[in-house]
KEBA-853151 format. One record per residue (C-alpha): residue in three letters; z, x, y. Coordinates in nm, 2 decimals. Layout:
residues N
  rogu       w       u       v
   ala       Z       X       Y
...
end
This chain:
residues 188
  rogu       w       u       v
   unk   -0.90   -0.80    1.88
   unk   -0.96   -0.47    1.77
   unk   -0.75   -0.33    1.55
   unk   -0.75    0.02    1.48
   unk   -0.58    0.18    1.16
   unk   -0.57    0.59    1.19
   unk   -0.34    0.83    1.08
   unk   -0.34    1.17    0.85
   unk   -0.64    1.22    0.61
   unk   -0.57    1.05    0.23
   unk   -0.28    0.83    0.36
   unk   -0.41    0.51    0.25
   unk   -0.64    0.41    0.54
   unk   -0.97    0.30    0.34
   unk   -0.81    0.16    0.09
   unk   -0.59   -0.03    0.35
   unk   -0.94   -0.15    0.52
   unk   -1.09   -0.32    0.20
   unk   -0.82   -0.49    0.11
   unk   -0.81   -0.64    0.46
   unk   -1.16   -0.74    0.45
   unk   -1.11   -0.93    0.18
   unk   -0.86   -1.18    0.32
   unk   -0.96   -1.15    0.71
   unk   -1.30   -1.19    0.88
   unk   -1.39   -0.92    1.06
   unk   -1.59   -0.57    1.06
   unk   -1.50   -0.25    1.01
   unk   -1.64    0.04    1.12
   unk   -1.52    0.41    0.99
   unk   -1.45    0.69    1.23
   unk   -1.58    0.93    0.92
   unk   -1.90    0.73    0.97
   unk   -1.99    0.77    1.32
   unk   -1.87    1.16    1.23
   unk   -2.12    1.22    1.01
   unk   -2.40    0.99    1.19
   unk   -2.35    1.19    1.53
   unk   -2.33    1.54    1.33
   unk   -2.64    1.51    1.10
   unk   -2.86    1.31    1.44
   unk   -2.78    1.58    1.70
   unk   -2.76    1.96    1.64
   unk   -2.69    1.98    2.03
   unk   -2.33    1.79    2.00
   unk   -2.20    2.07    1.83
   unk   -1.98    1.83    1.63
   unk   -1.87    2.07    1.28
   unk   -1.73    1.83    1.08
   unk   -1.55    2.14    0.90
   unk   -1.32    2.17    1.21
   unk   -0.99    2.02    1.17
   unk   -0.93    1.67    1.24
   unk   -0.77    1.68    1.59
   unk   -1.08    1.95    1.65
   unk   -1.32    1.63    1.58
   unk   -1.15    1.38    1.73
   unk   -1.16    1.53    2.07
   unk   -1.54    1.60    2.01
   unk   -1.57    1.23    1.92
   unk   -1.37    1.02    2.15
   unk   -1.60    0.96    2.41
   unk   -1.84    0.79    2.17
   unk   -1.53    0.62    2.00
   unk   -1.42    0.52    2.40
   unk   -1.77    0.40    2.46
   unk   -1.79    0.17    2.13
   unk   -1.48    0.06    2.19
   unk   -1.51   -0.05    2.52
   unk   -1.82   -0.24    2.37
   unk   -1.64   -0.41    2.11
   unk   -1.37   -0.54    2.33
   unk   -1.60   -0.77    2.51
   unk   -1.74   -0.97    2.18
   unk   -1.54   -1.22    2.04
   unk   -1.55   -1.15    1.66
   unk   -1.22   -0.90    1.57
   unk   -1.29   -0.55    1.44
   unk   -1.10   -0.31    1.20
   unk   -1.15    0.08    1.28
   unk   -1.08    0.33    1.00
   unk   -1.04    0.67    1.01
   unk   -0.84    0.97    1.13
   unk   -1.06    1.08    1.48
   unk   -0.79    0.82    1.70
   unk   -0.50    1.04    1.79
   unk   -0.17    0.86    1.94
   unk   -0.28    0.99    2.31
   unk   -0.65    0.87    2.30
   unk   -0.49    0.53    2.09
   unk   -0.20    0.50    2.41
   unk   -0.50    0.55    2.66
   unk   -0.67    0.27    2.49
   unk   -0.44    0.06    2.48
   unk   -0.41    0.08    2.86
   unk   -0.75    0.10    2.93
   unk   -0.79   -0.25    2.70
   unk   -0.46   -0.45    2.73
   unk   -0.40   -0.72    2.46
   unk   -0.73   -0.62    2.29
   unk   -0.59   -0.32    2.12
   unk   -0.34   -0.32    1.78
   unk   -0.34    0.04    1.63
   unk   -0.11    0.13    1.30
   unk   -0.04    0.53    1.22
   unk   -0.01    0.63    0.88
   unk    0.12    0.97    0.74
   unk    0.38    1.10    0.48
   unk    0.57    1.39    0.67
   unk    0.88    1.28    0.40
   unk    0.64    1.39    0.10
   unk    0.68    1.64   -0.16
   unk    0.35    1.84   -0.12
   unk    0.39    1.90   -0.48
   unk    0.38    1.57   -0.53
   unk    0.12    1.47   -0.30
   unk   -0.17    1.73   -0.47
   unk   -0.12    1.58   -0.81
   unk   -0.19    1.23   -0.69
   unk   -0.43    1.32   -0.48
   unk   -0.57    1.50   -0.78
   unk   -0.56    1.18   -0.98
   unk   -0.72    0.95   -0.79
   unk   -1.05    1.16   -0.71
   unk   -1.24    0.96   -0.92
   unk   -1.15    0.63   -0.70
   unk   -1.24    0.75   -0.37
   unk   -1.57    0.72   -0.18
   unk   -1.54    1.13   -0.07
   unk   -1.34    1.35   -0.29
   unk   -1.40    1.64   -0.05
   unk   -1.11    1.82   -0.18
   unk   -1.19    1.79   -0.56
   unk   -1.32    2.15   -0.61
   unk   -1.01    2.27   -0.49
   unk   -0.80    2.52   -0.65
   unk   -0.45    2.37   -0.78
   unk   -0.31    2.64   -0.53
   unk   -0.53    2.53   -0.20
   unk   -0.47    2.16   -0.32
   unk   -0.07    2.26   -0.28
   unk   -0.18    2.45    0.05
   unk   -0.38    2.15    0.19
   unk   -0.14    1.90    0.13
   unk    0.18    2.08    0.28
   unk   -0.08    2.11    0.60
   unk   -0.08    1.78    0.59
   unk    0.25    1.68    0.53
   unk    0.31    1.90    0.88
   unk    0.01    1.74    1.05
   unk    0.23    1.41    0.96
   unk    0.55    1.49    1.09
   unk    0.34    1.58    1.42
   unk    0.17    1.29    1.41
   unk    0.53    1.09    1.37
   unk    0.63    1.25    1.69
   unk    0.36    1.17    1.89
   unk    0.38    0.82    1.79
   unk    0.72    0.85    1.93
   unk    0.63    0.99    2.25
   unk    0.34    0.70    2.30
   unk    0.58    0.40    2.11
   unk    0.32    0.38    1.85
   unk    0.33    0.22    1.49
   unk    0.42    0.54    1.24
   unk    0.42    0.38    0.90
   unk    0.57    0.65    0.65
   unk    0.34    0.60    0.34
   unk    0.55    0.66    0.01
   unk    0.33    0.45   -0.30
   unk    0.01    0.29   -0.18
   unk    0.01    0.03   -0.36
   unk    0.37   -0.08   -0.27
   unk    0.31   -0.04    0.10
   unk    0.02   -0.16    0.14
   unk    0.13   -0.57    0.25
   unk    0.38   -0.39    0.47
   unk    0.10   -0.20    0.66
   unk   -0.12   -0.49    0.63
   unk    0.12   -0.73    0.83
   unk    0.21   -0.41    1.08
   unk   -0.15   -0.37    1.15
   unk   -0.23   -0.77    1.16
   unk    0.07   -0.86    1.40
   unk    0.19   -0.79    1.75
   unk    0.56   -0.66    1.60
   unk    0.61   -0.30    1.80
   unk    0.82    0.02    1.62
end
């Protein structure tokens, strides 16, 4: 199985992933990863990982299609992390692969943006890539209301393709919730 856990940027997703390693056998493999691996080993892609998110993900999804379609002939299951699977490429999958493909959305369109910067602003020191951390308190408060938007997008078009949304609110409280989402065959 290849499960695939996407959604808006500093939702919960790598955090999410470890914890699932922990308990479950398999591999994960991070969109942000192949990102940076195709951007840095071929000038000619023209992939600028400075472009917005839905800007990278088209640029990326015929690599992601091709690994894909790889993984979904080996037995062993696969987690993949990241933000560069949007609901139509995810939907599109999941035709292309049926029964080998479980994907779980997460955003927080109901967040205060407010809010959202000052923990984002707390937990820099816990996360892999704190690419935001030399960010003004006011482009902090700019970036996350962008994101809170890019969420409530994302909610819709997980409606549109009968996707998993999974409104993140704390984390830490959500996390067994998302967990089992991801894990098992339930539908929104």
């Amino acid at each position: 199985m290849i499960y695939i856990l996407s959604g808006i940027a500093k939702s919960g997703k790598s955090l999410i992933a470890d914890d699932i390693i922990k308990t479950y056998p398999m591999r994960v493999i991070s969109t942000d990863l192949i990102m940076m691996m195709l951007h840095y080993g071929n000038d000619q892609l023209s992939i600028d990982i400075n472009k917005s998110d839905i800007t990278v993900s088209h640029a990326l999804k015929p690599y992601l299609y091709g690994m894909i379609k790889s993984l979904s002939g080996l037995k062993r299951n696969y987690l993949i992390e990241g933000v560069h699977i949007q609901p139509d490429f995810a939907y599109e999958l999941s035709q292309a692969f049926p029964d080998k493909i479980k994907c779980v959305f997460l955003g927080y369109k109901d967040a205060d943006p407010i809010i959202k910067a000052k923990e984002l602003r707390s937990h820099i020191k816990d996360i892999d890539n704190p690419w935001y951390a030399s960010m003004s308190d006011t482009q902090l408060l700019e970036l996350t209301t962008y994101m809170i938007r890019e969420s409530e997008k994302l909610y819709h078009e997980c409606l549109k393709y009968q996707l998993n949304y999974i409104e993140v609110i704390d984390i830490m409280k959500d996390k067994l919730n998302i967990i089992t989402r991801l894990l098992s065959s339930e539908m929104p």
